[in-house]
C-alpha positions, 0 to 999 in steps of 0.5 A: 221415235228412233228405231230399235237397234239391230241384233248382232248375229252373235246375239241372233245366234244366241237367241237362235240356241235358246229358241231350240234348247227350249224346244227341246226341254218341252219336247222332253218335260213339257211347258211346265219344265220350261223355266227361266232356269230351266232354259237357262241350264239347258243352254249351259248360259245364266238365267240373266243371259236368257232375260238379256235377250228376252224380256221374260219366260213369256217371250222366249215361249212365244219366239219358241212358237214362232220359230216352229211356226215359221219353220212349218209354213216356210217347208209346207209353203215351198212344197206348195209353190212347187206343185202343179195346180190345185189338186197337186197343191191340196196333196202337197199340203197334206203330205207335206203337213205329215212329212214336216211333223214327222221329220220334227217330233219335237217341234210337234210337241212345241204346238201340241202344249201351246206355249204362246200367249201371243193373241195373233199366234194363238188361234191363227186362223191363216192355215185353214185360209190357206187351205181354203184358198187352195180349195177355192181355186179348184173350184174355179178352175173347174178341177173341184166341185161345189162345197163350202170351202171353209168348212172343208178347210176345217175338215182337212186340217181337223183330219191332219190334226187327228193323223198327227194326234194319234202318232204321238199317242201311238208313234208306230202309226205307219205315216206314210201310209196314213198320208195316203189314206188322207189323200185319197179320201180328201181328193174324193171329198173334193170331186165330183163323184164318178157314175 
């Protein structure tokens, strides 16, 4: 079996435009909006260019959520790497969550519809881990008490969900100022109380 063949960087180019057309036509009509036709009139190219470079409206779908996906790992991750042990990665994440989905409206509407019908993207269980790890870690070292990390992981992640939730309902939720909010109350979750 042969390799597949190596996409040209015209032709990544190309689907790179069709991949942010289409975030932006669910961003501004929802994934009801999103047809074949519909990207295709967006992208100022013909329906049969957008299933020249994807094999269906499916997969276009799924490349759009991969792409904010791998946008929102690679800006939370780097902020992560950058911090200074547990508690200084556990903020960071938070902080870093608000700031990229506040930076990327757009991209948040992408994930609020969950365009994917791709099993491993939908239901990636690799963001709370990630934030169990971080946890777990602080517990090792010390810096954090006992507690169940995945159900802790859970929580953060379901308190990030609800800042996010509630701004794109209510867009003149202070971010900034929920962050801080959120920081506070999940450091104090995570330490041993003070007499």
């Amino acid at each position: 079996m042969s390799e597949p063949r190596r996409r040209t960087f015209t032709e990544e180019a190309r689907r790179r435009q069709i991949v942010e057309r289409t975030i932006e036509l669910v961003a501004e009509r929802g994934a009801a909006a999103a047809s074949l036709s519909a990207i295709a009139a967006r992208a100022g190219i013909s329906k049969a260019a957008v299933l020249y470079h994807f094999a269906s409206k499916d997969a276009v779908l799924d490349a759009t959520m991969r792409h904010v996906l791998d946008a929102y790992v690679a800006a939370v991750g780097a902020r992560i790497d950058a911090a200074d042990g547990p508690e200084g990665m556990l903020v960071a994440y938070l902080r870093a969550t608000i700031e990229h989905m506040r930076d990327h409206p757009a991209h948040v509407r992408v994930l609020v519809e969950g365009l994917t019908r791709t099993p491993e993207l939908a239901g990636d269980p690799s963001r709370r881990q990630a934030v169990a790890g971080i946890l777990e870690q602080g517990q090792r070292s010390g810096v954090f008490r006992p507690f169940d990390a995945r159900v802790l992981a859970l929580t953060i992640n379901g308190a990030l969900d609800a800042v996010i939730g509630e701004w794109i309902t209510a867009p003149d939720l202070d971010l900034d100022r929920a962050a801080t909010e959120l920081e506070t109350a999940v450091l104090a979750a995570v330490k041993e109380p003070t007499a």
